[in-house]
mmCIF file as gemmi writes it, N, C-alpha and C atoms, coordinates in Angstrom:
data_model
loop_
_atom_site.group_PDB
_atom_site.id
_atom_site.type_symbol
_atom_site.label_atom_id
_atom_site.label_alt_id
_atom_site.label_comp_id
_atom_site.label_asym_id
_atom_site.label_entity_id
_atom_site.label_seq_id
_atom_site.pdbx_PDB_ins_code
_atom_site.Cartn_x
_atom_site.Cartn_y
_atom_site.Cartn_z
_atom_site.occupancy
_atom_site.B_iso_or_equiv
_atom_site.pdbx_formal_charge
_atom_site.auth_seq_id
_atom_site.auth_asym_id
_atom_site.pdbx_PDB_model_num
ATOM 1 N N . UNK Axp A 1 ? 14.892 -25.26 -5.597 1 0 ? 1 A 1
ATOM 2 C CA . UNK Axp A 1 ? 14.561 -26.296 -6.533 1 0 ? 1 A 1
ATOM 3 C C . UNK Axp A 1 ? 13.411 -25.801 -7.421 1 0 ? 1 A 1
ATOM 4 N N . UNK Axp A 2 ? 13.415 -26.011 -8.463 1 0 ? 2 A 1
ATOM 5 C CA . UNK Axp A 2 ? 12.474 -25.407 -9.729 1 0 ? 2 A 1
ATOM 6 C C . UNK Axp A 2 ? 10.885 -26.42 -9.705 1 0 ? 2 A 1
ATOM 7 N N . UNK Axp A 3 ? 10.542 -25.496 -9.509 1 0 ? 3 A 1
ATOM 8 C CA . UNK Axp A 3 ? 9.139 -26.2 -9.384 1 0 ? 3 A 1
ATOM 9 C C . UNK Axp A 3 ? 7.961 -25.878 -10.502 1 0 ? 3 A 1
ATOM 10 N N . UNK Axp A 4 ? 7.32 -26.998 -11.274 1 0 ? 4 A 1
ATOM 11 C CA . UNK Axp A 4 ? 6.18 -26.334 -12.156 1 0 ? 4 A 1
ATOM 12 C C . UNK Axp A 4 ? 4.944 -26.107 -11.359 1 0 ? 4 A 1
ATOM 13 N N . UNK Axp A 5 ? 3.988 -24.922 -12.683 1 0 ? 5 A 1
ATOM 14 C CA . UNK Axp A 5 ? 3.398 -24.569 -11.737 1 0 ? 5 A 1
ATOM 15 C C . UNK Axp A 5 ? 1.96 -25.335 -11.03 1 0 ? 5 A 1
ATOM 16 N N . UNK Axp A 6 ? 1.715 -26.686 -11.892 1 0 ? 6 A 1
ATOM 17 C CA . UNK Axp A 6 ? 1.218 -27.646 -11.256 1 0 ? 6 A 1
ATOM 18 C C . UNK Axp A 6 ? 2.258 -28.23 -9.849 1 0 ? 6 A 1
ATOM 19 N N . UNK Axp A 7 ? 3.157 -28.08 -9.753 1 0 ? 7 A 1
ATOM 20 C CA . UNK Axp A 7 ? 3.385 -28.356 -8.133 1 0 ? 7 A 1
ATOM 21 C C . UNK Axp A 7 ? 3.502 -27.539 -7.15 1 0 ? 7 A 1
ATOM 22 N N . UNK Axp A 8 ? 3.637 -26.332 -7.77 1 0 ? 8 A 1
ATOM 23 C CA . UNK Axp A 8 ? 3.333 -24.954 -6.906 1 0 ? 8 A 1
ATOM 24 C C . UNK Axp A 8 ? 1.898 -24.94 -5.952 1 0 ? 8 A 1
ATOM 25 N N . UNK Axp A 9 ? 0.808 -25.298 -7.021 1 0 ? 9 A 1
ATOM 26 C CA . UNK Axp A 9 ? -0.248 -25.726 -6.669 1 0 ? 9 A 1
ATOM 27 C C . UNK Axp A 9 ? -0.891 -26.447 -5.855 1 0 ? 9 A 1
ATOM 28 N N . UNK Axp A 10 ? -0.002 -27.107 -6.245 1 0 ? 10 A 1
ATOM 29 C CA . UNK Axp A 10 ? -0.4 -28.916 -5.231 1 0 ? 10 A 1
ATOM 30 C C . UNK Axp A 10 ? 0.481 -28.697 -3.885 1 0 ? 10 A 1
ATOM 31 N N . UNK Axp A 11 ? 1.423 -28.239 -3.851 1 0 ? 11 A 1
ATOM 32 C CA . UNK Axp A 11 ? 2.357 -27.923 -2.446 1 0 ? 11 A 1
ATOM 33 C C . UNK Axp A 11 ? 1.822 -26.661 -1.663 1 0 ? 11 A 1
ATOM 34 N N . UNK Axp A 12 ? 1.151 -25.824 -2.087 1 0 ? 12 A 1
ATOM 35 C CA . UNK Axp A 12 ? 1.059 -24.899 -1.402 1 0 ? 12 A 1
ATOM 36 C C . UNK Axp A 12 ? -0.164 -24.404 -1.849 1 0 ? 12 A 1
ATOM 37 N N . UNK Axp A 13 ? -0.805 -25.097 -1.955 1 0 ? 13 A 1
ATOM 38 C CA . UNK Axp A 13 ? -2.369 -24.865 -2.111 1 0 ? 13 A 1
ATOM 39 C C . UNK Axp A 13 ? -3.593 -23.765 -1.07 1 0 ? 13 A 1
ATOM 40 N N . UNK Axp A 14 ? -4.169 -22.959 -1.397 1 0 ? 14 A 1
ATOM 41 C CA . UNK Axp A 14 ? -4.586 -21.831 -0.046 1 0 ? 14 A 1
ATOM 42 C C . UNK Axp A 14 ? -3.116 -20.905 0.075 1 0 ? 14 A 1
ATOM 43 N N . UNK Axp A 15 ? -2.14 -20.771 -0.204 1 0 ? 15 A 1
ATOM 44 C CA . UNK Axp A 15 ? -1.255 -20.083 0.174 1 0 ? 15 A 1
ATOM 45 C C . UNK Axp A 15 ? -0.75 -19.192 -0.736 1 0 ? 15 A 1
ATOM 46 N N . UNK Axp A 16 ? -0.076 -17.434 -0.555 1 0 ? 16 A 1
ATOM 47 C CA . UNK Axp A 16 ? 0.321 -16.685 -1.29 1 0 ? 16 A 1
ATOM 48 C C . UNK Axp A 16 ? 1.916 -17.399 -1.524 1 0 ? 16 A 1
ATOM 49 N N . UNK Axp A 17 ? 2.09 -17.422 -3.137 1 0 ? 17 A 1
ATOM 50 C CA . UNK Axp A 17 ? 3.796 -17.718 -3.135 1 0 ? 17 A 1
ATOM 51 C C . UNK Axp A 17 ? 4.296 -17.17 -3.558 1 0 ? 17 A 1
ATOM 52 N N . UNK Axp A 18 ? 5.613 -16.633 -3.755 1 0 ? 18 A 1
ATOM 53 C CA . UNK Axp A 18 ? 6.447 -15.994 -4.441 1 0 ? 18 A 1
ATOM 54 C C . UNK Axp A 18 ? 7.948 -16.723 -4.813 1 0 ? 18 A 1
ATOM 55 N N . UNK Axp A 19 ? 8.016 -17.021 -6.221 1 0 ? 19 A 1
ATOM 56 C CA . UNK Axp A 19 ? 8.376 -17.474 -7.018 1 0 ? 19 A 1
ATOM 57 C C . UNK Axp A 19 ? 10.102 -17.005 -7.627 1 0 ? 19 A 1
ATOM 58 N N . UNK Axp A 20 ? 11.056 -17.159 -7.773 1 0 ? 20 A 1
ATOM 59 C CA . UNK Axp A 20 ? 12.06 -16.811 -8.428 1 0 ? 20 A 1
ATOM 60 C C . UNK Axp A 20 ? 12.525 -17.721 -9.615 1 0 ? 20 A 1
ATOM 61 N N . UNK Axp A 21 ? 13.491 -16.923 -10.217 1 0 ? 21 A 1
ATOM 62 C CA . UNK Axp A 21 ? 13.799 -17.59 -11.61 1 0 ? 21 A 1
ATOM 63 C C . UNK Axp A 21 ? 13.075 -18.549 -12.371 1 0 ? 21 A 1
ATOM 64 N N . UNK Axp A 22 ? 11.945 -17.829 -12.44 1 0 ? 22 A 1
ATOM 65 C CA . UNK Axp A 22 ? 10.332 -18.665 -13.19 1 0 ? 22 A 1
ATOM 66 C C . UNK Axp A 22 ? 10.85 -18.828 -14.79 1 0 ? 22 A 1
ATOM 67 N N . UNK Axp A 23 ? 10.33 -19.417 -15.286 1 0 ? 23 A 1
ATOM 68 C CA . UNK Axp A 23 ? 10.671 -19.543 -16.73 1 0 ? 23 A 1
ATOM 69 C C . UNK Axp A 23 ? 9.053 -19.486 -17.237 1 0 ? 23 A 1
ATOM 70 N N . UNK Axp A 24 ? 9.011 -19.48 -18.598 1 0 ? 24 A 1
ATOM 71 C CA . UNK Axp A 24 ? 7.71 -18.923 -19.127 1 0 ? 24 A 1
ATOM 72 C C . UNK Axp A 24 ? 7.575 -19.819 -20.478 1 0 ? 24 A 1
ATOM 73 N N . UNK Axp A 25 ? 6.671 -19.913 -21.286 1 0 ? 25 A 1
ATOM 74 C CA . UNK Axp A 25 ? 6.574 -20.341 -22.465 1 0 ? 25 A 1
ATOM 75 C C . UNK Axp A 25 ? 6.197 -19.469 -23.571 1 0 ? 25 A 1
ATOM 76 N N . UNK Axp A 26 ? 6.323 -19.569 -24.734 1 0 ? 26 A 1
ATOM 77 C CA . UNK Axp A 26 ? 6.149 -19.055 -25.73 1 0 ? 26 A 1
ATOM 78 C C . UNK Axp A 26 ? 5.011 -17.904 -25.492 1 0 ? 26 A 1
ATOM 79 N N . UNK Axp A 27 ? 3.661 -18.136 -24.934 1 0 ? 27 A 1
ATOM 80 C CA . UNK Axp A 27 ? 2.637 -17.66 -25.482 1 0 ? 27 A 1
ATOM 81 C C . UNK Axp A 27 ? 3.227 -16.311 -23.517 1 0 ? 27 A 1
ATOM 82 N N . UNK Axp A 28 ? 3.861 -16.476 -22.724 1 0 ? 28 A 1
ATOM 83 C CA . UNK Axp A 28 ? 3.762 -15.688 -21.62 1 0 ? 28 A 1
ATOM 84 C C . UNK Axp A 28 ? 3.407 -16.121 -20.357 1 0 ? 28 A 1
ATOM 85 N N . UNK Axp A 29 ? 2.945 -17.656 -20.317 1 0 ? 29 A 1
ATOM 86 C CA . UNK Axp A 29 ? 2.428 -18.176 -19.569 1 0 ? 29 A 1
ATOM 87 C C . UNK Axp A 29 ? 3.471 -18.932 -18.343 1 0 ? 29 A 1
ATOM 88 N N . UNK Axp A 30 ? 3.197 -19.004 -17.328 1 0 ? 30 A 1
ATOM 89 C CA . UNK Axp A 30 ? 4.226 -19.349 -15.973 1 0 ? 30 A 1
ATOM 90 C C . UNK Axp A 30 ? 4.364 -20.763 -16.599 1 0 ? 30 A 1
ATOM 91 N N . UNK Axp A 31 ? 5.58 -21.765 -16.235 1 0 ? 31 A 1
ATOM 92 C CA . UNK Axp A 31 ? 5.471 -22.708 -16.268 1 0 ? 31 A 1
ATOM 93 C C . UNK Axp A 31 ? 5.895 -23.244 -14.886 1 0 ? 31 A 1
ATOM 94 N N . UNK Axp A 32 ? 6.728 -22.082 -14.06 1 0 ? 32 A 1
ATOM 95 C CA . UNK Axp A 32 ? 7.066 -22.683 -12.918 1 0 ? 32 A 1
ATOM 96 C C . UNK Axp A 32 ? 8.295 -21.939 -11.989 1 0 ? 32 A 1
ATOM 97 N N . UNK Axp A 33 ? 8.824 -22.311 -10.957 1 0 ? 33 A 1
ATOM 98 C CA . UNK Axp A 33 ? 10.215 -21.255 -10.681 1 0 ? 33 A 1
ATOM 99 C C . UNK Axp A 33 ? 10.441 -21.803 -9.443 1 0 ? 33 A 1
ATOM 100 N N . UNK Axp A 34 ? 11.499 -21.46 -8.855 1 0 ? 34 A 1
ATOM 101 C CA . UNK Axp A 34 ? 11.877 -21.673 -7.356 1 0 ? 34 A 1
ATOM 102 C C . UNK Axp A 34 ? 10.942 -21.119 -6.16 1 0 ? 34 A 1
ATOM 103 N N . UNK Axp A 35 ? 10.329 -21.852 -5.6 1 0 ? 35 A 1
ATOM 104 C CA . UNK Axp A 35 ? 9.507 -20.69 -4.554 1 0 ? 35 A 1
ATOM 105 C C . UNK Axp A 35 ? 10.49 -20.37 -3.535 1 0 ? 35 A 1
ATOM 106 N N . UNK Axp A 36 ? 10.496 -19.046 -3.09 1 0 ? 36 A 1
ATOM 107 C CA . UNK Axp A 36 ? 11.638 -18.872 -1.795 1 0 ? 36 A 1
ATOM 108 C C . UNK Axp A 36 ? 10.598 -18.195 -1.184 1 0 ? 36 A 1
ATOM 109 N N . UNK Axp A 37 ? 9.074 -17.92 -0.892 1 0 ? 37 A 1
ATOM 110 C CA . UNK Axp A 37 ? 8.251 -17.392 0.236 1 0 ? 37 A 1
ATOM 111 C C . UNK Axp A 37 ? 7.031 -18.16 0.16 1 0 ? 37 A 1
ATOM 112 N N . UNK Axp A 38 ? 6.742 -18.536 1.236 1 0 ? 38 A 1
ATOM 113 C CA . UNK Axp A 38 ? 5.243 -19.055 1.383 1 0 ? 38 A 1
ATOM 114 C C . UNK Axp A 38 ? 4.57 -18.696 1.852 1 0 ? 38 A 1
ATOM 115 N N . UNK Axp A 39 ? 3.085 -18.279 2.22 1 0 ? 39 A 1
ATOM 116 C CA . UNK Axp A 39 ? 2.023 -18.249 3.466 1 0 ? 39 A 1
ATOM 117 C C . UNK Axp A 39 ? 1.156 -17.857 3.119 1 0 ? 39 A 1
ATOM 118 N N . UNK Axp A 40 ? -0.056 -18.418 4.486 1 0 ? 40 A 1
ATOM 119 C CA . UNK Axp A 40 ? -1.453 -17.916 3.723 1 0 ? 40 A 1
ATOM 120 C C . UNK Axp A 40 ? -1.565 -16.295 4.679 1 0 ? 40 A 1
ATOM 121 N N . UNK Axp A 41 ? -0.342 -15.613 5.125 1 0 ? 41 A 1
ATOM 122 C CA . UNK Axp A 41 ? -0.639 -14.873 5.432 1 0 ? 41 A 1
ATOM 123 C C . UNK Axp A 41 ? -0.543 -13.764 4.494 1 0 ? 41 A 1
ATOM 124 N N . UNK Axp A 42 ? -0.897 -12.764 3.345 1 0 ? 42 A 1
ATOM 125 C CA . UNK Axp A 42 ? -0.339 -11.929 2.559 1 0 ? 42 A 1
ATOM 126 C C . UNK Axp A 42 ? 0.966 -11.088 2.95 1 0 ? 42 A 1
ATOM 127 N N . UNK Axp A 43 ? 0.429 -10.087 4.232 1 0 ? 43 A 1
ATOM 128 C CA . UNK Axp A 43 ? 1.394 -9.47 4.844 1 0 ? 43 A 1
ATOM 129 C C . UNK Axp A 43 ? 2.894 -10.358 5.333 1 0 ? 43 A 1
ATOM 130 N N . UNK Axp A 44 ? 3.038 -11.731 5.06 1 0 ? 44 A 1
ATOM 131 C CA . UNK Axp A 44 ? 4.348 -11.881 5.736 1 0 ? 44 A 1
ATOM 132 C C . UNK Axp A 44 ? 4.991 -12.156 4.417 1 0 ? 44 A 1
ATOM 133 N N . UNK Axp A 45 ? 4.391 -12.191 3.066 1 0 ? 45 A 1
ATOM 134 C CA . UNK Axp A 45 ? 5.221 -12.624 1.869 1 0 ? 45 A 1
ATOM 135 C C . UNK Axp A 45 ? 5.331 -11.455 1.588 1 0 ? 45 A 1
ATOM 136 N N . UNK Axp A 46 ? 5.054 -10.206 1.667 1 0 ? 46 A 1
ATOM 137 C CA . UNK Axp A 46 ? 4.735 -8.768 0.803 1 0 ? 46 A 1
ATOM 138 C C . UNK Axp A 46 ? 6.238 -8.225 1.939 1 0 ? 46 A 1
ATOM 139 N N . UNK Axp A 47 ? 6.555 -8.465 2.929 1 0 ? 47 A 1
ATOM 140 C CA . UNK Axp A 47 ? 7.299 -8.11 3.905 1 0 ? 47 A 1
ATOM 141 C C . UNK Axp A 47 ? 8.494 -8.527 3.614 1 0 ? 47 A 1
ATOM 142 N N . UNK Axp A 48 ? 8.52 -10.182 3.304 1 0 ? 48 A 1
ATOM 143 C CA . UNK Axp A 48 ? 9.331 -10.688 3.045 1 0 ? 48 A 1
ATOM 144 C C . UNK Axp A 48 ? 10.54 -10.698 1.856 1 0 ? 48 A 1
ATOM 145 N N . UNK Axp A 49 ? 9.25 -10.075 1.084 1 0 ? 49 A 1
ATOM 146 C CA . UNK Axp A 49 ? 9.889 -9.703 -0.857 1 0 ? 49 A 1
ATOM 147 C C . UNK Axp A 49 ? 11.036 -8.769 -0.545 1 0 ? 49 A 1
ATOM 148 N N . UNK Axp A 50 ? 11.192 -8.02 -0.065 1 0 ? 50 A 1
ATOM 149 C CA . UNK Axp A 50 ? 11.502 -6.721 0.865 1 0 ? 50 A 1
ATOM 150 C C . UNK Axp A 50 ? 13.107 -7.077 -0.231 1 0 ? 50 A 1
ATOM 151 N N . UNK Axp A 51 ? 13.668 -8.725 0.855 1 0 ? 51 A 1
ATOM 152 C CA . UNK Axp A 51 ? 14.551 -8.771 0.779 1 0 ? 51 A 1
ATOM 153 C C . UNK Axp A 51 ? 15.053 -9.603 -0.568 1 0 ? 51 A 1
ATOM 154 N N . UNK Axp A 52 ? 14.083 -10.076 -1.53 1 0 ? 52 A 1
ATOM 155 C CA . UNK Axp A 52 ? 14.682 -10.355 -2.821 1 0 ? 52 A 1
ATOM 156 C C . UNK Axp A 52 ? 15.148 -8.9 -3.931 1 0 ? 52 A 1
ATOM 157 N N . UNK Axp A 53 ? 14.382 -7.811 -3.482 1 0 ? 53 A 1
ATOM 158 C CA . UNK Axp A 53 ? 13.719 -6.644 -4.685 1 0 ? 53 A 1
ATOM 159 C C . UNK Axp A 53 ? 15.043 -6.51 -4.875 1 0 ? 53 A 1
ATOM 160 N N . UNK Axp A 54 ? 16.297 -6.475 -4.634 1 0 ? 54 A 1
ATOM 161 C CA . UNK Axp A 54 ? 17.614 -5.826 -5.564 1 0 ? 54 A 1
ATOM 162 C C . UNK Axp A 54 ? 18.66 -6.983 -5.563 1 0 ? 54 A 1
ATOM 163 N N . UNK Axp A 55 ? 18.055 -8.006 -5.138 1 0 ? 55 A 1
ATOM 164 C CA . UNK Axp A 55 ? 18.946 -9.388 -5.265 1 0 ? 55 A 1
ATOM 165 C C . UNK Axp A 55 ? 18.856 -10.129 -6.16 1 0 ? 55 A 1
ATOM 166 N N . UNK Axp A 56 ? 17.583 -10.125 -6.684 1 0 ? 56 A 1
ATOM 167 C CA . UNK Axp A 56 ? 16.706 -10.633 -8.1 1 0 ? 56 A 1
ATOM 168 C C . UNK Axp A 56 ? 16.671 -10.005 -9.216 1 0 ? 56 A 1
ATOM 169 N N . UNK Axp A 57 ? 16.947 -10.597 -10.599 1 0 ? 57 A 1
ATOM 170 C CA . UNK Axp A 57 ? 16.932 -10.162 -11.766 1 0 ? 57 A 1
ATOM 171 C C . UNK Axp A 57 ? 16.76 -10.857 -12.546 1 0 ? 57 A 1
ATOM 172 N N . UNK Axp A 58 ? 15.791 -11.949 -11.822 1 0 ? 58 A 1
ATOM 173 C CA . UNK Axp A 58 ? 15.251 -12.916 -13.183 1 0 ? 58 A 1
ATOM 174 C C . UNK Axp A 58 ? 13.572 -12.716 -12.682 1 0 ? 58 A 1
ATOM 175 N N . UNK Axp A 59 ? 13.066 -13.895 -13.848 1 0 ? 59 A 1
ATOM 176 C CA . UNK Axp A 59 ? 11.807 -13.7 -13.582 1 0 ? 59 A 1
ATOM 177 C C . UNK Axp A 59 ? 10.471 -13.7 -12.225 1 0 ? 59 A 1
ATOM 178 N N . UNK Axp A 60 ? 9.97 -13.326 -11.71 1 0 ? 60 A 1
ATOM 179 C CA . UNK Axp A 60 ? 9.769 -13.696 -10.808 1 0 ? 60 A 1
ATOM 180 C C . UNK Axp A 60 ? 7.419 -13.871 -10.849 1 0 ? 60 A 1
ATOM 181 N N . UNK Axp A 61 ? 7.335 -14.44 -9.398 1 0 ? 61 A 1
ATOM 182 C CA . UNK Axp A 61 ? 6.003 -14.579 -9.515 1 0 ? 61 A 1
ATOM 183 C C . UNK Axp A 61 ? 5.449 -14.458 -8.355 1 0 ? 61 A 1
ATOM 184 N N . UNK Axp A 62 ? 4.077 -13.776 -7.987 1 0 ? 62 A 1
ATOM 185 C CA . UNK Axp A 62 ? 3.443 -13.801 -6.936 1 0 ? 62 A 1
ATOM 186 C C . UNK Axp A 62 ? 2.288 -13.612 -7.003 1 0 ? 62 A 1
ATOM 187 N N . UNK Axp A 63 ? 1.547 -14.875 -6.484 1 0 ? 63 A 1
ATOM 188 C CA . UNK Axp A 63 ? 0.238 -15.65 -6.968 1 0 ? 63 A 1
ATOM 189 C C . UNK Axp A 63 ? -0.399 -16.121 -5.633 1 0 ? 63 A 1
ATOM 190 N N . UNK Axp A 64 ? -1.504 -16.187 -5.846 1 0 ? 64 A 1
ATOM 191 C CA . UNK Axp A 64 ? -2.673 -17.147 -4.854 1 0 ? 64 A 1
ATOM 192 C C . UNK Axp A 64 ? -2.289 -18.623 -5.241 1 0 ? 64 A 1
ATOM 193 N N . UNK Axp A 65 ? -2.013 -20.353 -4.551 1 0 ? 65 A 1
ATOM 194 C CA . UNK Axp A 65 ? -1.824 -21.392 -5.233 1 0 ? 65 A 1
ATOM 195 C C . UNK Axp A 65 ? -3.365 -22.051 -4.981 1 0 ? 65 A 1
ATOM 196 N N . UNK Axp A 66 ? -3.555 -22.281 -6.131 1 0 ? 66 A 1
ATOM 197 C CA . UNK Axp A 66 ? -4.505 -23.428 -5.536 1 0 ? 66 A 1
ATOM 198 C C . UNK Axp A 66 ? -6.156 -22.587 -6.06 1 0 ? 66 A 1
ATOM 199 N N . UNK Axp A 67 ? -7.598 -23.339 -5.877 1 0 ? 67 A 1
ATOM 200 C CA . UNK Axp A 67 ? -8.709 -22.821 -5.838 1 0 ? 67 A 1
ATOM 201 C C . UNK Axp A 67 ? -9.134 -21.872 -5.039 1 0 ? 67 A 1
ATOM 202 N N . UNK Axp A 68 ? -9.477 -20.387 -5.6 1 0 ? 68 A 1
ATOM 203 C CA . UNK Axp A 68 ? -10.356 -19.357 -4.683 1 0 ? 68 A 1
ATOM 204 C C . UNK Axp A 68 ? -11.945 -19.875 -4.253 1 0 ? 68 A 1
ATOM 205 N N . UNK Axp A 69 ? -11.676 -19.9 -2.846 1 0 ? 69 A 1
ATOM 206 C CA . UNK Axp A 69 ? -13.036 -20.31 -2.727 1 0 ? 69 A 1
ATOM 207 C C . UNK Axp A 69 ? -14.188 -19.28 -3.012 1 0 ? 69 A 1
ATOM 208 N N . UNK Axp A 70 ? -15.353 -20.089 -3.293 1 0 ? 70 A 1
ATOM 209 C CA . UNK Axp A 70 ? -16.297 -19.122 -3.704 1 0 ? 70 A 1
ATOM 210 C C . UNK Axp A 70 ? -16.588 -17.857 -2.744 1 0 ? 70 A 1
ATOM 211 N N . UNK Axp A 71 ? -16.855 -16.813 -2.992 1 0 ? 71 A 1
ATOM 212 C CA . UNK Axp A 71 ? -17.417 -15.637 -1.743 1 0 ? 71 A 1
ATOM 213 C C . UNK Axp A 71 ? -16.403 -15.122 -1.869 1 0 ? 71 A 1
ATOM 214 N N . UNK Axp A 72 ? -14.95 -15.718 -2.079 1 0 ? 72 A 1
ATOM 215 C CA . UNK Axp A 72 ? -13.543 -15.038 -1.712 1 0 ? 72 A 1
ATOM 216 C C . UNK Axp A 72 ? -13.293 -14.118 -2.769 1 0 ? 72 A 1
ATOM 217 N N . UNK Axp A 73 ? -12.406 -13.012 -2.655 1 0 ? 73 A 1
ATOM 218 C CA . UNK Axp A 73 ? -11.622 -11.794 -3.492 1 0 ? 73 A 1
ATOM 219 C C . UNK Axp A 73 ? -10.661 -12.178 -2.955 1 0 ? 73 A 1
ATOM 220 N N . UNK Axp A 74 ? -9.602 -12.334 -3.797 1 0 ? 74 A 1
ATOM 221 C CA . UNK Axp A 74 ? -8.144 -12.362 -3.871 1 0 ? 74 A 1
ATOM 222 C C . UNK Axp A 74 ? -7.468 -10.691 -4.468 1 0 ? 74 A 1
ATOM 223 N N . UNK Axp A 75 ? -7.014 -9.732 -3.435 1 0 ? 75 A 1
ATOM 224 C CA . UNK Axp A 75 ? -6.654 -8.271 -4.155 1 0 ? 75 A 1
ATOM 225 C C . UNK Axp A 75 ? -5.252 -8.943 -3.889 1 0 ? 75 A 1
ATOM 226 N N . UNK Axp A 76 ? -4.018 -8.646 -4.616 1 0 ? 76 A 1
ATOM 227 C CA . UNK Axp A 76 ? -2.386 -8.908 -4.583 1 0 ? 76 A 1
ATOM 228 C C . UNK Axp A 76 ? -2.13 -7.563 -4.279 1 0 ? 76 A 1
């Protein structure tokens, strides 16, 4: 189900997501996409991609959702 990326946000807030058939706007900017991975673990979405990388050929996304707390580094 296509999700914008204000509900990406709000649903999975603290968590790495990864995104399929995202659509974009004029200027390049996400507006939103199917999430098919969740977690606040990095290593289980980076593992997981594994199995979209030659199944996928639309846009895709993989993001932190939500506020970095202060002190925090987010490396992707």
């Amino acid at each position: 189900m296509f999700m914008s990326m204000e509900e990406i946000h709000k649903n999975f807030d603290g968590e790495l997501v990864y995104a399929i058939d995202c659509k974009e706007d004029a200027g390049g900017a996400f507006l939103g996409g199917k999430v098919v991975l969740h977690s606040r673990n990095r290593d289980d979405v980076v593992r997981a991609m594994g199995d979209y990388d030659e199944k996928v050929d639309t846009l895709t996304l993989f993001r932190y959702a939500g506020e970095v707390p202060e002190g925090v580094s987010i490396l992707l």
